[in-house]
gemmi code that builds the backbone of each chain (N, CA, C; Angstrom):
import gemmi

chains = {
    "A": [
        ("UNK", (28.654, -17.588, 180.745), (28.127, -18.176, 179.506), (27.092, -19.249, 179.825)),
        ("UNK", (27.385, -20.433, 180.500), (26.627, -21.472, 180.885), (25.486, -20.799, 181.598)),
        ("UNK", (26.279, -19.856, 182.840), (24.911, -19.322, 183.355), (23.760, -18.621, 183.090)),
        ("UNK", (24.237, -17.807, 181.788), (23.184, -17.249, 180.922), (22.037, -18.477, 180.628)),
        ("UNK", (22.173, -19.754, 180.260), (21.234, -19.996, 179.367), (20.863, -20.688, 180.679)),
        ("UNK", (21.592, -21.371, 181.738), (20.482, -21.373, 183.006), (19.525, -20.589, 183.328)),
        ("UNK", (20.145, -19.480, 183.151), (19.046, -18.347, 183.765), (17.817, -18.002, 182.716)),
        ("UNK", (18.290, -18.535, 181.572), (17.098, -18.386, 180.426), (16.373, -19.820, 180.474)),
        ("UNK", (16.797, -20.753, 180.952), (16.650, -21.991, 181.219), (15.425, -22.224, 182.258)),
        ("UNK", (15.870, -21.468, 183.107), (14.822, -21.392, 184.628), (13.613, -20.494, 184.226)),
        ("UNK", (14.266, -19.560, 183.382), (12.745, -18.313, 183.181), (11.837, -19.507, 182.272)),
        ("UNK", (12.299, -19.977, 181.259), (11.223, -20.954, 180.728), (10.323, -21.774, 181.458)),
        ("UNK", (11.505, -22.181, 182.498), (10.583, -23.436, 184.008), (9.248, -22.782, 184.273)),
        ("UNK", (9.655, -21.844, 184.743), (9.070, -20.589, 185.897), (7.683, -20.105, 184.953)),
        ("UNK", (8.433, -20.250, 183.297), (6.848, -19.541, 182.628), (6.104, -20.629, 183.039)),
        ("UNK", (6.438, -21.971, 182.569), (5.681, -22.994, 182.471), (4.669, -23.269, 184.017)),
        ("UNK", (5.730, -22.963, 185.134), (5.460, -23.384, 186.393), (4.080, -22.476, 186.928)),
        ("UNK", (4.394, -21.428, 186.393), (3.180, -20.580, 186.992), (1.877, -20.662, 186.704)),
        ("UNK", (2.074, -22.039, 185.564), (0.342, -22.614, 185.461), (-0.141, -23.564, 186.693)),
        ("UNK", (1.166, -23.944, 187.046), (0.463, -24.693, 188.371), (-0.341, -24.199, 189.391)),
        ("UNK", (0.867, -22.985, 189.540), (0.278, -21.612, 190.589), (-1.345, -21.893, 190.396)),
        ("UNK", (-1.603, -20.970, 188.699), (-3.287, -20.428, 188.793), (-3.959, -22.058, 188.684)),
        ("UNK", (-3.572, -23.157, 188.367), (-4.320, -24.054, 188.139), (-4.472, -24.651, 189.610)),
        ("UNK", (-3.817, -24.388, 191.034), (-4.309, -24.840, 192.216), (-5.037, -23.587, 192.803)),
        ("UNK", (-5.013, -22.546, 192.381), (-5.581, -21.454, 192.893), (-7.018, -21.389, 192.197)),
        ("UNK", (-7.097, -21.784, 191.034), (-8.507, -22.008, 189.872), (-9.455, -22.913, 190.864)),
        ("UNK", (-8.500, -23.988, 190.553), (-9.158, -25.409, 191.402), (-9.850, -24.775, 193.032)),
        ("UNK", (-8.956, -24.217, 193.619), (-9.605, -23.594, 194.931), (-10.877, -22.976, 194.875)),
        ("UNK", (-10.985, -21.621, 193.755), (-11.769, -20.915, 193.809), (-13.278, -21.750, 193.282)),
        ("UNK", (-12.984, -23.352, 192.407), (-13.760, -24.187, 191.733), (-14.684, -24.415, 192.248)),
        ("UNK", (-13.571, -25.205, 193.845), (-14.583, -26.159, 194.524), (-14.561, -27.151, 195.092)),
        ("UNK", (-14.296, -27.978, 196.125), (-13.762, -28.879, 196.731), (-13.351, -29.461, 195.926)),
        ("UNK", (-14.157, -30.524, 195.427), (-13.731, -31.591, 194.296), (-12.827, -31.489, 193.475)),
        ("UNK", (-12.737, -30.381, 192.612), (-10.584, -29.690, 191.652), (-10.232, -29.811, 192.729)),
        ("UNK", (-10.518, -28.975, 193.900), (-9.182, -28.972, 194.967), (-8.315, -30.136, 195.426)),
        ("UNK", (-9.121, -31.097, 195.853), (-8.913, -32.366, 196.208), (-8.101, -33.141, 195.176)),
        ("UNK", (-8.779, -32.805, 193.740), (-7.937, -33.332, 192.947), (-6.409, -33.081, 192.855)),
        ("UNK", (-6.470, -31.741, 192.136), (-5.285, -31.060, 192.553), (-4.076, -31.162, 193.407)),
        ("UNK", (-4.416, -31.218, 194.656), (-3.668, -31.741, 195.629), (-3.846, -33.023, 195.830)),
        ("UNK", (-4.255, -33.991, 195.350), (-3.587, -35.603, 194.930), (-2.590, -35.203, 193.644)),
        ("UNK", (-2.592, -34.830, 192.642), (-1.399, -34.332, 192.147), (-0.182, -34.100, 192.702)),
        ("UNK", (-0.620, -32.962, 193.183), (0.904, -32.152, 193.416), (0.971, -32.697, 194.535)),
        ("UNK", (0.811, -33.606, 195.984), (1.499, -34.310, 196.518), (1.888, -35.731, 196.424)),
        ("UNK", (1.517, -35.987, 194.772), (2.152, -37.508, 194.490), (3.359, -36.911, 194.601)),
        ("UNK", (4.627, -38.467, 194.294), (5.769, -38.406, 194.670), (6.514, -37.200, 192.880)),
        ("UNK", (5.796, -37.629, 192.329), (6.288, -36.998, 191.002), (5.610, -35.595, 191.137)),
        ("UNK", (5.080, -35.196, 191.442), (4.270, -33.764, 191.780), (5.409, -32.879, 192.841)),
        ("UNK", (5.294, -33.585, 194.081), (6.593, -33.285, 194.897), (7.496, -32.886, 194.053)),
        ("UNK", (8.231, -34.176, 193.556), (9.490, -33.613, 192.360), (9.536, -32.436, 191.735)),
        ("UNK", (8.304, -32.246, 190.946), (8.115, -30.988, 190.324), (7.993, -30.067, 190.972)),
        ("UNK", (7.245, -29.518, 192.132), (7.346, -28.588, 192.737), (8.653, -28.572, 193.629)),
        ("UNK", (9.831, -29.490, 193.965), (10.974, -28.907, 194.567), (11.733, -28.399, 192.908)),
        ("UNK", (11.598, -28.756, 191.848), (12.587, -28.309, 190.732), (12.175, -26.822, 190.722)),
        ("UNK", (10.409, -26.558, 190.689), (9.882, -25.534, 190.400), (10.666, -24.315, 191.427)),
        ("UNK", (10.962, -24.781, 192.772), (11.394, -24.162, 194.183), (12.403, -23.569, 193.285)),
        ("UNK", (13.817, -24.522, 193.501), (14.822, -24.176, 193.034), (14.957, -22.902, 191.792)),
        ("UNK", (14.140, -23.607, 190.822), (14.163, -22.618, 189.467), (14.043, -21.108, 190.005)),
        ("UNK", (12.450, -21.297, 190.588), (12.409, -19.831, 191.137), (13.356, -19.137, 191.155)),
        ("UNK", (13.941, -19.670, 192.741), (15.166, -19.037, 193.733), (16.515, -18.553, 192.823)),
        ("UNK", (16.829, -20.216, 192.073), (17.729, -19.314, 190.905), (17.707, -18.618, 190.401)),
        ("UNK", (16.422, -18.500, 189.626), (16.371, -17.587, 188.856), (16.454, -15.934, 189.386)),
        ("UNK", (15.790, -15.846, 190.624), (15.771, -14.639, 191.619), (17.532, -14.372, 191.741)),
        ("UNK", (17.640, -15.458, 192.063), (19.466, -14.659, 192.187), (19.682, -14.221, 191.143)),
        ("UNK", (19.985, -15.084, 189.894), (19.929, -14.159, 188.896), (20.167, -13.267, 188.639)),
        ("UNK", (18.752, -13.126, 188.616), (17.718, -11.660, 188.329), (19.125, -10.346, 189.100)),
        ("UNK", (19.041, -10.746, 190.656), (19.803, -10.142, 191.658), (20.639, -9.719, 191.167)),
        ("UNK", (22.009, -10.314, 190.624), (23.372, -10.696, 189.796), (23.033, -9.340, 188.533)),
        ("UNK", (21.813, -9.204, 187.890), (22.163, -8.359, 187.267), (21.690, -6.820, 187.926)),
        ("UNK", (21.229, -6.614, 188.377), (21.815, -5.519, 189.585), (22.539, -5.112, 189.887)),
        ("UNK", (23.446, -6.200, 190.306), (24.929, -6.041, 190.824), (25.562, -5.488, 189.511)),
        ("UNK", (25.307, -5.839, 188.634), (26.192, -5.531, 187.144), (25.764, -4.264, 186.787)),
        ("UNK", (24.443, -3.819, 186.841), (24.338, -2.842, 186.536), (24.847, -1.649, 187.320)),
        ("UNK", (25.199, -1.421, 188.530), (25.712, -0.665, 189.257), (27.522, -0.836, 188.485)),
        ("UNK", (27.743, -1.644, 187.881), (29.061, -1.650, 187.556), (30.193, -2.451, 188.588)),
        ("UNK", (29.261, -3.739, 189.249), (30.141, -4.092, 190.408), (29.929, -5.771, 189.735)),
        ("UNK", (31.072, -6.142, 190.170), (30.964, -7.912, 189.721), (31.293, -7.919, 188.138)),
        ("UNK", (31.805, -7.198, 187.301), (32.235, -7.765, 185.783), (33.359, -7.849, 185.680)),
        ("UNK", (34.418, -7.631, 186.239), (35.630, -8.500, 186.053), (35.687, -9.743, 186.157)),
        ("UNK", (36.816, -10.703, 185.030), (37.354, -11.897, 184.965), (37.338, -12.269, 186.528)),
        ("UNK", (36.955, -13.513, 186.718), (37.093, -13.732, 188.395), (35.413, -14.026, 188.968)),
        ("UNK", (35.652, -12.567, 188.994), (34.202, -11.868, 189.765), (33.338, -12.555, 189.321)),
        ("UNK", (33.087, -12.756, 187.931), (31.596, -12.953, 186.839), (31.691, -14.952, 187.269)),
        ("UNK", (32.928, -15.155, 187.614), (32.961, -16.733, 187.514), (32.110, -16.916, 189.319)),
        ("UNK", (33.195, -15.972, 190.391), (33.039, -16.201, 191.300), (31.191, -16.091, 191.952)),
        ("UNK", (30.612, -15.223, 191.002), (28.793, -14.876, 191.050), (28.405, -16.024, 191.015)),
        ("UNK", (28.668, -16.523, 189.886), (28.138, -17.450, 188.698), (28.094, -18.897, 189.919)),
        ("UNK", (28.831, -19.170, 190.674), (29.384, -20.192, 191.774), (28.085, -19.880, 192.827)),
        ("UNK", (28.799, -18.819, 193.394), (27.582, -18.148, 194.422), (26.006, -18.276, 194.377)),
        ("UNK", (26.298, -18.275, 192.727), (24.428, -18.214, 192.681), (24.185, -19.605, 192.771)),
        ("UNK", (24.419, -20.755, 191.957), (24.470, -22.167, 192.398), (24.401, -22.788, 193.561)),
        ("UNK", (25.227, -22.071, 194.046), (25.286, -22.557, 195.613), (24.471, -22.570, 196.455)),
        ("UNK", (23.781, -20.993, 196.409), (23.162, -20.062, 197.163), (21.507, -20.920, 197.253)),
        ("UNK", (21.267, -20.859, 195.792), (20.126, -21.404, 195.426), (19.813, -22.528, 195.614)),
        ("UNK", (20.846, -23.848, 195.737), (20.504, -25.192, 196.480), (20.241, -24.614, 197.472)),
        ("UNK", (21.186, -24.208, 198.603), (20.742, -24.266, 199.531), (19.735, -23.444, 200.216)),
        ("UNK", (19.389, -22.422, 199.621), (18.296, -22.100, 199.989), (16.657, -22.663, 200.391)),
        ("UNK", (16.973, -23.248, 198.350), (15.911, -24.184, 198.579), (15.906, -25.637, 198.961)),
        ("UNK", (16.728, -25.969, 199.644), (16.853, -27.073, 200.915), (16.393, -26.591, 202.121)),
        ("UNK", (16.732, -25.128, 202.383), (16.003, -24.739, 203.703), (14.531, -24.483, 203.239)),
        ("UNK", (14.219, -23.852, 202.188), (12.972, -23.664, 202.431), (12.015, -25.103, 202.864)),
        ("UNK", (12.449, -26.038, 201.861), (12.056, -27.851, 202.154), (11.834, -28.243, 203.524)),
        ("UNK", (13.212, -28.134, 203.810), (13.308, -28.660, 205.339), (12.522, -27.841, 206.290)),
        ("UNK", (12.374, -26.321, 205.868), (11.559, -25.455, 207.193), (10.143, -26.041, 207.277)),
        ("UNK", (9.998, -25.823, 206.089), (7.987, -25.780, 205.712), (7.743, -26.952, 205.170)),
        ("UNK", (8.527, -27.793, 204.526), (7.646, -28.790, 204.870), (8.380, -30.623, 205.201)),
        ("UNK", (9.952, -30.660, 205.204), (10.262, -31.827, 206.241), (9.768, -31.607, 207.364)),
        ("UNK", (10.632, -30.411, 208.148), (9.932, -30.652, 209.364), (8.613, -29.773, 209.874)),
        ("UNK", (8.301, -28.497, 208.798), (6.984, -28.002, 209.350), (5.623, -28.598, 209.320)),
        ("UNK", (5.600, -30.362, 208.880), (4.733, -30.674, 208.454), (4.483, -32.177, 209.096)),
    ],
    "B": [
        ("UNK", (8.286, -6.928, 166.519), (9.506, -5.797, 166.721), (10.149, -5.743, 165.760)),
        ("UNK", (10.666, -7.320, 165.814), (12.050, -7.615, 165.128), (11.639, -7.830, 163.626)),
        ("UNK", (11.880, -7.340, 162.602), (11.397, -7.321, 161.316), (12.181, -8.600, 160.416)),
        ("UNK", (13.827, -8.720, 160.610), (14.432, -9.137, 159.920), (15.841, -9.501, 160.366)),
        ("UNK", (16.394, -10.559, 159.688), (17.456, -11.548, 160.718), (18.480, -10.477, 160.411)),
        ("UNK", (19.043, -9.995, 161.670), (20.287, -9.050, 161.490), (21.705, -10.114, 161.229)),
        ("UNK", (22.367, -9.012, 160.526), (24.246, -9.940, 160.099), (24.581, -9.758, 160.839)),
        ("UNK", (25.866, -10.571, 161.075), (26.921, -10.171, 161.969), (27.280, -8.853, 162.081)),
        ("UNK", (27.861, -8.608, 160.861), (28.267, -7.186, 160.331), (26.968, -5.577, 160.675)),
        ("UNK", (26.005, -6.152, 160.961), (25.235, -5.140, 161.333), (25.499, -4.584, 162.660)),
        ("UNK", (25.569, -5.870, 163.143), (25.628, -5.735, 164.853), (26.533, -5.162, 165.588)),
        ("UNK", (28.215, -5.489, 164.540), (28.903, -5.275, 165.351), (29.806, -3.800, 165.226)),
        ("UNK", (28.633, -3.477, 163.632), (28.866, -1.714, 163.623), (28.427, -0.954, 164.263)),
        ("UNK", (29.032, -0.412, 165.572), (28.310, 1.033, 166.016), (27.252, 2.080, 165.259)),
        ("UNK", (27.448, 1.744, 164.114), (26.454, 2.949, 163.538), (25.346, 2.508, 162.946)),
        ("UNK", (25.175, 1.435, 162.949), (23.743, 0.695, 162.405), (22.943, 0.912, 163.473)),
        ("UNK", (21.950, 1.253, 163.007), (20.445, 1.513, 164.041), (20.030, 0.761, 163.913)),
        ("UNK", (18.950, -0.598, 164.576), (18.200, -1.312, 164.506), (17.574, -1.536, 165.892)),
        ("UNK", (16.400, -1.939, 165.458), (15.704, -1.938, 166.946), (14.480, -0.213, 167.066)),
        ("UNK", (14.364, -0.722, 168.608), (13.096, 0.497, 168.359), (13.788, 0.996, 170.016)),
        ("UNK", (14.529, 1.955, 169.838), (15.602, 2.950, 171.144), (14.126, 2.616, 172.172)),
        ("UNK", (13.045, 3.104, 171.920), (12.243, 3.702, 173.069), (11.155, 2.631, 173.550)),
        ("UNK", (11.083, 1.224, 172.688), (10.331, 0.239, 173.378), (11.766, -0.522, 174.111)),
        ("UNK", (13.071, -0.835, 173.483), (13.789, -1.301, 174.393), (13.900, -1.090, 175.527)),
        ("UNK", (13.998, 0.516, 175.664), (13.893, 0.990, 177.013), (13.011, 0.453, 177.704)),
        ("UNK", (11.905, 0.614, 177.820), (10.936, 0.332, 178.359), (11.034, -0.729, 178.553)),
        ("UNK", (11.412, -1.934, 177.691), (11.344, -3.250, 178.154), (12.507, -3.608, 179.439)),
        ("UNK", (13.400, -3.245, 178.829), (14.545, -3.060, 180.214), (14.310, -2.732, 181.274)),
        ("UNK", (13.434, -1.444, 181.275), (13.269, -0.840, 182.738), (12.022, -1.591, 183.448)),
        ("UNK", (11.004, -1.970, 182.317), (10.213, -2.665, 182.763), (10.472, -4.097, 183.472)),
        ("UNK", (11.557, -5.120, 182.866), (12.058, -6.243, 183.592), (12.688, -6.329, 184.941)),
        ("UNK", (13.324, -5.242, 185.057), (14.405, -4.152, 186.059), (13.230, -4.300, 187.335)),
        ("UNK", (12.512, -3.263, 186.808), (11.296, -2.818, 187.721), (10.169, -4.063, 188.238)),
        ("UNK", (10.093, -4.672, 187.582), (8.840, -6.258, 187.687), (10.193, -6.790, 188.254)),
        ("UNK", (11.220, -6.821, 188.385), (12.219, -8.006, 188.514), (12.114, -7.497, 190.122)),
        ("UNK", (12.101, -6.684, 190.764), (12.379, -6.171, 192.188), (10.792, -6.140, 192.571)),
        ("UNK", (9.839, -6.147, 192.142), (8.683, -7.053, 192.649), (8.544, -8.116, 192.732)),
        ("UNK", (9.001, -8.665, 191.898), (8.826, -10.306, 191.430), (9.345, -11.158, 193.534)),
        ("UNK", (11.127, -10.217, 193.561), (11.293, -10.859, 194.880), (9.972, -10.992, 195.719)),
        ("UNK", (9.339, -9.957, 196.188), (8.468, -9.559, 197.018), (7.473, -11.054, 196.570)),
        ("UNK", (6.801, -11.156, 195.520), (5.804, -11.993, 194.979), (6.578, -13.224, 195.352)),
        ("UNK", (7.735, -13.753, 195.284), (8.469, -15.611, 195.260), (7.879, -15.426, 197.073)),
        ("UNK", (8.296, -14.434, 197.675), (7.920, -14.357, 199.524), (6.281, -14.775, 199.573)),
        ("UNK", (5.685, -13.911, 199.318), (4.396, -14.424, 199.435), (4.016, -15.706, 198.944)),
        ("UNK", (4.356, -16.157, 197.979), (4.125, -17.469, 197.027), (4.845, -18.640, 198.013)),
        ("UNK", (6.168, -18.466, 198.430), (6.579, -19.351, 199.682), (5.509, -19.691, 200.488)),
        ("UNK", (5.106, -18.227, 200.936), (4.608, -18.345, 202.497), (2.925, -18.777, 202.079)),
        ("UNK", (2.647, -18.340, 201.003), (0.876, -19.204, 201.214), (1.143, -20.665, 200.166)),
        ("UNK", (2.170, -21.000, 199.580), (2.104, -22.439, 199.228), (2.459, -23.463, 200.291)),
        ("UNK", (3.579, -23.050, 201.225), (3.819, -23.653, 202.332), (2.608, -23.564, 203.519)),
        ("UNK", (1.943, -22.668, 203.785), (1.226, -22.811, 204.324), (0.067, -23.153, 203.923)),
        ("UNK", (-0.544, -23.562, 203.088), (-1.623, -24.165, 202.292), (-1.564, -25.333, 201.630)),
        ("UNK", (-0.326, -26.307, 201.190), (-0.291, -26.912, 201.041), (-1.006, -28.217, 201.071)),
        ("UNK", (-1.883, -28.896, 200.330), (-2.483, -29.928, 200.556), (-4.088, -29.799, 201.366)),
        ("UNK", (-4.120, -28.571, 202.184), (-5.290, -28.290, 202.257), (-6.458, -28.120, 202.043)),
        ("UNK", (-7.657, -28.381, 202.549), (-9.121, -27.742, 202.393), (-9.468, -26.297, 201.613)),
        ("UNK", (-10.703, -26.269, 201.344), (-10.989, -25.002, 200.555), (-11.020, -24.055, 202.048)),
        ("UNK", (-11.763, -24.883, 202.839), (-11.949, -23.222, 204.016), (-10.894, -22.855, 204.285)),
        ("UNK", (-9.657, -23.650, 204.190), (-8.486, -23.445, 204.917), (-7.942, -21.962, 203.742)),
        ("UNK", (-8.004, -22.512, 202.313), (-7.720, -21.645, 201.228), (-8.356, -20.320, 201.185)),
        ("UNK", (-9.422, -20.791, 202.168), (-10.434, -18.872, 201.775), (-9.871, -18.152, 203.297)),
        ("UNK", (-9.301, -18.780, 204.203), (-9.306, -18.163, 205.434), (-7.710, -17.466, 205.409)),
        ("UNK", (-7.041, -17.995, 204.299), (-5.721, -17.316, 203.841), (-5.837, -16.477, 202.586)),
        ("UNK", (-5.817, -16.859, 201.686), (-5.596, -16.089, 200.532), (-6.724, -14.917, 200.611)),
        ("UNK", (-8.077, -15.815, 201.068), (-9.729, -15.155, 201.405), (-9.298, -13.795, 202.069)),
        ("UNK", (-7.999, -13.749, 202.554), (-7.959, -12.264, 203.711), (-7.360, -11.520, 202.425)),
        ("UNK", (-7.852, -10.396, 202.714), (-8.131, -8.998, 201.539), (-6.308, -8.746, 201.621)),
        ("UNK", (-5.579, -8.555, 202.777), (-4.472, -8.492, 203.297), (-3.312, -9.177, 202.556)),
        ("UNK", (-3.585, -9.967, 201.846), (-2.988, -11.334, 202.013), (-3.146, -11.427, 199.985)),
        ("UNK", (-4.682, -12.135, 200.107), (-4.452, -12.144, 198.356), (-4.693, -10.578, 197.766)),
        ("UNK", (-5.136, -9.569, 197.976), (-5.558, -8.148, 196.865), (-3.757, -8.308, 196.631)),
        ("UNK", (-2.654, -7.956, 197.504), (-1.465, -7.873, 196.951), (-0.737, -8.947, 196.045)),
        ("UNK", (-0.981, -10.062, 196.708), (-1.185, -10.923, 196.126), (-1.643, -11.374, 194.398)),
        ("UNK", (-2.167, -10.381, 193.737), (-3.068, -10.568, 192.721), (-2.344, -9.503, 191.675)),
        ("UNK", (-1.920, -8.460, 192.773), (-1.569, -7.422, 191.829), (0.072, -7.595, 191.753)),
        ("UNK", (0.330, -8.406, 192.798), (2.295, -9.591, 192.172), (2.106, -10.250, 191.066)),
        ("UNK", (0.895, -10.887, 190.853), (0.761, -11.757, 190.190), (0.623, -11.083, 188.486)),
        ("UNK", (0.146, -10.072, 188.902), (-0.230, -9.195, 187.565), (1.505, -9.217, 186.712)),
        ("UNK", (2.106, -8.811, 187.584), (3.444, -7.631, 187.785), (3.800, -9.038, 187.144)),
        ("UNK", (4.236, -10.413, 187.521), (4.825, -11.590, 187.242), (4.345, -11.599, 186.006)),
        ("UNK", (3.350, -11.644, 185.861), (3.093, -11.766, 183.795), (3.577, -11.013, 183.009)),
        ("UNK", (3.864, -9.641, 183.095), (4.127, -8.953, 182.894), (5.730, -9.281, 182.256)),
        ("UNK", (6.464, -9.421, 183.341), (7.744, -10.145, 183.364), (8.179, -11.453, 182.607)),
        ("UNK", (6.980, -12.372, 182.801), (7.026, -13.157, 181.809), (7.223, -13.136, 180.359)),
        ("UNK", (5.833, -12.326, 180.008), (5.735, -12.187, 178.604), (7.521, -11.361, 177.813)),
        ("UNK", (7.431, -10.117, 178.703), (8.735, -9.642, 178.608), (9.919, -10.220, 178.323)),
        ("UNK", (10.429, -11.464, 179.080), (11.329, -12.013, 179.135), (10.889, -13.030, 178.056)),
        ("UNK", (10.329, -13.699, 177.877), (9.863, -14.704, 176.801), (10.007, -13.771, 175.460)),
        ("UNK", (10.053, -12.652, 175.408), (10.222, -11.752, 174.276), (11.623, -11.548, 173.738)),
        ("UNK", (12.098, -11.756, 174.925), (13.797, -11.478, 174.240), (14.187, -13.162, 174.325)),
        ("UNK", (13.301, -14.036, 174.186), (13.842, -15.314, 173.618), (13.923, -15.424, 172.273)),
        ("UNK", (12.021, -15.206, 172.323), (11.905, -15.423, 170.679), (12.520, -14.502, 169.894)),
        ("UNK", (12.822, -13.099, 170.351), (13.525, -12.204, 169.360), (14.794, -13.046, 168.888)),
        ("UNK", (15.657, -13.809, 169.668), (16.768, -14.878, 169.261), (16.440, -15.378, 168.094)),
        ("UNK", (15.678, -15.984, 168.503), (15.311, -17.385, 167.627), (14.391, -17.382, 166.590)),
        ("UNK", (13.480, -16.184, 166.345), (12.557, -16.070, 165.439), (12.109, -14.573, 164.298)),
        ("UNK", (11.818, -14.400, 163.654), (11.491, -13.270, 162.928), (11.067, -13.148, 161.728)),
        ("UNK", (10.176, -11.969, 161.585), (8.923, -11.760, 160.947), (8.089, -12.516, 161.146)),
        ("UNK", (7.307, -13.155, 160.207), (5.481, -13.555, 160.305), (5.888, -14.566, 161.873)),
        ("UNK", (6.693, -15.680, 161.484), (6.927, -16.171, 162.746), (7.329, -15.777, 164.057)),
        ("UNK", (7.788, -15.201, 164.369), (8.051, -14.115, 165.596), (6.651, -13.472, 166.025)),
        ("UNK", (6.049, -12.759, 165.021), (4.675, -12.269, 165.279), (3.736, -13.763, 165.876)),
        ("UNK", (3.690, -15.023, 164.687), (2.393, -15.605, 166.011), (2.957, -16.350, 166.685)),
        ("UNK", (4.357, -16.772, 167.341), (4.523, -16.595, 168.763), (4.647, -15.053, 169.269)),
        ("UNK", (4.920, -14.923, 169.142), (4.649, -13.407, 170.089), (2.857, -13.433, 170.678)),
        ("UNK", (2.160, -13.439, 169.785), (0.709, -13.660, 170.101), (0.680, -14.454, 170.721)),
        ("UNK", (0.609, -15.607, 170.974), (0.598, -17.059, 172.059), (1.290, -16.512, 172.756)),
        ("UNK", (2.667, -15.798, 172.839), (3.149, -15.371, 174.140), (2.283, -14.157, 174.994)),
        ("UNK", (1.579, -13.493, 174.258), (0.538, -12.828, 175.236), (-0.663, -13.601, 175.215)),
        ("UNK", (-1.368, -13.762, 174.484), (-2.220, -14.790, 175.079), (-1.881, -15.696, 176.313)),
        ("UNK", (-1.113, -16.673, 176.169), (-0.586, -17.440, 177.753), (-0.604, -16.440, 178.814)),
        ("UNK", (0.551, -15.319, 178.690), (0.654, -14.286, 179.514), (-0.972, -14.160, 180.305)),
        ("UNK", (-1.450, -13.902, 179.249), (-2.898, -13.274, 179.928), (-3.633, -13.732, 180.213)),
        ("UNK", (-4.038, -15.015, 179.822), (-4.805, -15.798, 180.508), (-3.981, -16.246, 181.520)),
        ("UNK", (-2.831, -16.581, 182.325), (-2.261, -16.680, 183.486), (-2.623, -15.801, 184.178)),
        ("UNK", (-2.726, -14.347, 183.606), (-3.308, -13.294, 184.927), (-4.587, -13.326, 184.934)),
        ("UNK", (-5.355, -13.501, 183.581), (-6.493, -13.379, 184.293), (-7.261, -14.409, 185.363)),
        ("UNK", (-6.390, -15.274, 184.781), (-7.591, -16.641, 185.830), (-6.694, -16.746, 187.100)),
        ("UNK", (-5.794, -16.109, 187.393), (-5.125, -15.972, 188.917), (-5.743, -14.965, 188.896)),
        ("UNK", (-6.109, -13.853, 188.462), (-6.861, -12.743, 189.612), (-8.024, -12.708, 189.925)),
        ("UNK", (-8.872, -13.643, 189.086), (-10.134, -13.886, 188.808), (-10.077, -14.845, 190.479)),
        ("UNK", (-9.493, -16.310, 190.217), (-9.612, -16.729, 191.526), (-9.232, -16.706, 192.939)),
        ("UNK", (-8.346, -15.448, 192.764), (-8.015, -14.708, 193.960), (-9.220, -13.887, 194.546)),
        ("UNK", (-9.620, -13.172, 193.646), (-10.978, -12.142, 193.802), (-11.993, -13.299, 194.327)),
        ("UNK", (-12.509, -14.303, 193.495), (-13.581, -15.040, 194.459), (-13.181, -15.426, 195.506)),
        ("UNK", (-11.988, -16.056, 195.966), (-11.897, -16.580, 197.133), (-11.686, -15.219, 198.234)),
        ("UNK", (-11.325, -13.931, 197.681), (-11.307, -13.103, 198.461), (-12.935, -12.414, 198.856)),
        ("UNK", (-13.433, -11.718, 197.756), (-14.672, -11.627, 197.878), (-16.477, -12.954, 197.677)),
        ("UNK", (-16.293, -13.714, 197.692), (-17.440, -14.496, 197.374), (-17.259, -16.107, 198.084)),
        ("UNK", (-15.698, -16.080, 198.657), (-15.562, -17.148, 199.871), (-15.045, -18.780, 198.886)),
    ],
}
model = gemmi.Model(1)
for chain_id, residues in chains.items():
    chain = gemmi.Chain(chain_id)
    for i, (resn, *xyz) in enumerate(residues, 1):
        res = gemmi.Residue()
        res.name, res.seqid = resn, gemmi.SeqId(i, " ")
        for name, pos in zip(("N", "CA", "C"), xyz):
            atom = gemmi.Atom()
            atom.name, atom.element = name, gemmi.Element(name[0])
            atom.pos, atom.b_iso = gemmi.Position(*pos), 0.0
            res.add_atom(atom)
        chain.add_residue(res)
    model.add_chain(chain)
structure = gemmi.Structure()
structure.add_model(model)
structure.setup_entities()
């Protein structure tokens, strides 16, 4: 239940987020000057912020996505199961996107 | 789509028809189908935001700039709107219907599309024109 409207929760992020996408990719194709801008943005400390929430959302949302797969094959809908996903995907998805952080850019950077 | 606020009692009769059988489909299979690209597209989107990060334009044309790299790139990106608009469709079907449902629905493709077009647009220059 809760996780439903997460997962409808994150797809909203994710619509929103993917203006960042074309708006640093715009800025690129612009011209130094957007670019530069741009990236004083998104590596202020509040830019950061947003792009690790944006991380996460993703990834959640990808599990998700995953989760109903699993359902559709007819595997994971029993009492239990649907709670025990629902855990998994939470989990899964911090830590994922803690590794992605820590790979590429705590310490790849 | 959605013409009119369904009852309870509509819904929870098996024999009420509502809806359109053969765009649902499609929308299903279509989310299904964009949803198992989409993985493929979050990989690439990792790997050239992490690696581009904070960077120069040459740095931006000497990555995305490779034909290899953004043409697939462009056509994930397509596939992701796609998915978007889709999924943003079975929000507002919740929450909205008739005239209102229709002009969000419009703003929901509009956004949709101008997200793809100006990501493929600046994929293509930085791929072809540097």
């Amino acid at each position: 239940m809760a996780m439903s409207i997460v997962h409808r929760a994150t797809g909203i992020a994710n619509y929103a987020g993917s203006s960042l996408l074309v708006l640093w990719l715009a800025a690129a194709a612009w011209g130094a000057e957007p670019l530069n801008l741009v990236n004083a943005i998104y590596g202020s400390w509040l830019g950061q912020l947003v792009l690790f929430g944006y991380t996460w959302s993703l990834i959640h949302h990808m599990l998700g996505g995953l989760r109903h797969y699993v359902w559709d094959l007819i595997y994971g809908l029993e009492a239990g199961q649907r709670e025990a996903l629902s855990w998994a995907n939470v989990i899964a998805s911090v830590i994922l996107t803690l590794l992605v952080w820590t790979i590429f850019v705590w310490v790849g950077n | 789509m959605r013409e009119q606020i369904l009852s309870k009692a509509a819904i929870a009769n098996p024999k009420t028809k509502y809806g359109d059988a053969k765009a649902s489909t499609r929308h299903f299979l279509l989310q299904r189908l964009s949803g198992i690209s989409n993985v493929l597209f979050l990989g690439f989107l990792i790997f050239i935001v992490t690696r581009l990060a904070g960077e120069d334009r040459a740095e931006m044309v000497e990555v995305i700039g490779n034909a290899w790299i953004g043409l697939p790139f462009a056509v994930l990106l397509v596939i992701v709107t796609l998915h978007m608009r889709n999924g943003m469709r079975d929000i507002l079907e919740d929450y909205f219907a008739g005239r209102t449902y229709s002009l969000y629905m419009t703003l929901n493709t509009m956004w949709t599309l101008a997200i793809a077009v100006i990501g493929v647009f600046s994929i293509l220059k930085l791929v072809f024109w540097g």
